[in-house]
Phi, psi and omega in degrees: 000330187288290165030273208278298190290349155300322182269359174285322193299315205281342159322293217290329167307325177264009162248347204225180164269147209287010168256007160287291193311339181288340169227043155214329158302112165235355184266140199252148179292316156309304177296338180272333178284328196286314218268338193238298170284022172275178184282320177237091178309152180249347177213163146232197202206152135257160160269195191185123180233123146270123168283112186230167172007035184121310213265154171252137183217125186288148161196036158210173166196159173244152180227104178229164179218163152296145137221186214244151155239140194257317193278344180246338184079008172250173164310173165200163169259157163239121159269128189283302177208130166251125204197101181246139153323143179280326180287325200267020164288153175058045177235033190100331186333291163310311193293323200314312176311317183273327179305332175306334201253320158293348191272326169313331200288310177295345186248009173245350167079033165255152187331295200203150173250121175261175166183173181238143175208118198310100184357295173328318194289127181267006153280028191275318180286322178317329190275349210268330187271007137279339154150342166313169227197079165328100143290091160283104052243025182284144177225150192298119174242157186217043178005110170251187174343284192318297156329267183334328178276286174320297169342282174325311191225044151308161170228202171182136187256051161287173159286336191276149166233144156285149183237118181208165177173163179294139172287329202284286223308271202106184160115206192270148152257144198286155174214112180259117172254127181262142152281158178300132177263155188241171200278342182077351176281164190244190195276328160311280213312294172321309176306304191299342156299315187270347163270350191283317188290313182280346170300307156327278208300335179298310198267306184289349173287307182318320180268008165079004185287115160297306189295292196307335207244294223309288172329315192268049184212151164282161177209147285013128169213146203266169203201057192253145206227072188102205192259026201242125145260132202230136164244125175270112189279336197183169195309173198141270197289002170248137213191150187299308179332329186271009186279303189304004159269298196307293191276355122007288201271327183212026208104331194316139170221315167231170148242138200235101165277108189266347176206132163229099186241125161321162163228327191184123168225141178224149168338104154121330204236142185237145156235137182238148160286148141207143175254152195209164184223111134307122171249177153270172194315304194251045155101350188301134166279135173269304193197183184206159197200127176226153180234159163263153172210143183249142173226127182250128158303110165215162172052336169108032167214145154249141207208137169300097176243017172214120178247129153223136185257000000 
């Protein structure tokens, strides 16, 4: 175990200075037994072993925990810290670790393996050739201590009250009153949140990124096409087939967005115009097009949660 907490220790010197780590590093070969190696572990973990003339010497390691996806019901992994020694870098160590971690992924039958990785980090392509994936526009929020306390035993004098409790506990319900929450933005600020987000959606629909047209839209997300509505409850409901209809059926080749203008903005909801064009591969418009679109804050994101055409 001392081992595994040296290369954890040599991770956190290399995202931080060594006197942050020096006031933020608490974990103990104890805390670590407790916390990893219990009847109910919070984490688990590999190695990565060089064998030379016998003797075995670590010189990676993996971190990992479950975690739930709520929109698929399924499983999933979080890598916490992935970490090779610098003399044992580019000789396999890392890619072997994440393969491990994918072969777990796979024999628990979960969706996706996430991680966070530092804007800075020059293992960014290494993780892109393998097969991650930048998901934009989500960006990492974090609670630490202090936080976590102010949250926790907040008070609030709105008048609306909430009802909550555990379903599996049973037992009383609790009763919270909350303010209605707000985006903190000023009405520039909310606008430029919300085209940058119809902006997103422009270059990953043009690049055919499913995932990438996902990240910006809310769910449940409307569509109205005409007097016809359509609801997406979740990621899905977009599928290459419809790119291969679309430039198929006319041509298509990009969209070209000419105009994304507010309209109407309130704490949280943006209303937009937006105009568009289909072109072909060699710029001819196929058509043009304006729409109203709505973009909402949920969840601690702004996201497209209404196309009406």
């Amino acid at each position: 175990m001392g081992a595994v907490l040296d290369l954890i220790h040599k991770l956190a010197l290399n995202e931080d200075s060594e006197e942050m780590v020096a006031r933020v590093f608490t974990a103990t070969t104890h805390s670590m037994q407790e916390h990893g190696f219990s009847e109910s572990p919070a984490f688990e973990c590999r190695i990565a072993e060089f064998e030379r003339n016998g003797a075995k010497t670590i010189v990676g390691i993996v971190i990992f925990y479950q975690t739930y996806s709520s929109y698929t019901s399924r499983l999933g992994l979080y890598i916490e810290d992935l970490f090779v020694e610098a003399a044992a870098r580019g000789k396999g160590a890392g890619r072997a670790l994440l393969q491990e971690v994918a072969r777990i992924a796979q024999d628990r039958a979960c969706t996706r393996v996430d991680l966070a990785v530092l804007s800075s980090n020059p293992a960014r392509g290494f993780y892109h050739r393998l097969g991650f994936q930048h998901r934009t526009p989500f960006l990492f929020y974090r609670l630490t201590d202090s936080s976590i306390g102010s949250l926790a035993e907040g008070t609030s004098e709105d008048s609306n009250a909430f009802h909550f409790r555990d379903p599996e506990a049973g037992g009383e319900w609790l009763t919270a009153s909350v303010n209605p929450p707000d985006d903190g933005l000023s009405e520039l600020e909310r606008s430029d949140a919300a085209i940058a987000v119809v902006t997103e959606f422009s270059d990953c629909f043009n690049a055919r990124d499913i995932q990438g047209v996902e990240a910006c839209l809310q769910f449940p997300h409307l569509i109205l096409s005409g007097e016809k509505l359509s609801t997406w409850d979740g990621p899905g409901a977009m599928t290459a087939a419809d790119f291969d209809a679309l430039a198929n059926g006319s041509g298509w080749y990009r969209s070209v967005y000419h105009r994304i203008d507010p309209i109407l903005t309130s704490p949280r909801k943006v209303h937009l115009v937006v105009e568009y064009s289909r072109e072909t591969r060699d710029g001819f418009e196929i058509s043009r097009h304006r729409n109203v679109w709505t973009v909402t804050f949920e969840f601690g994101r702004w996201g497209i949660k209404q196309r009406s055409y």
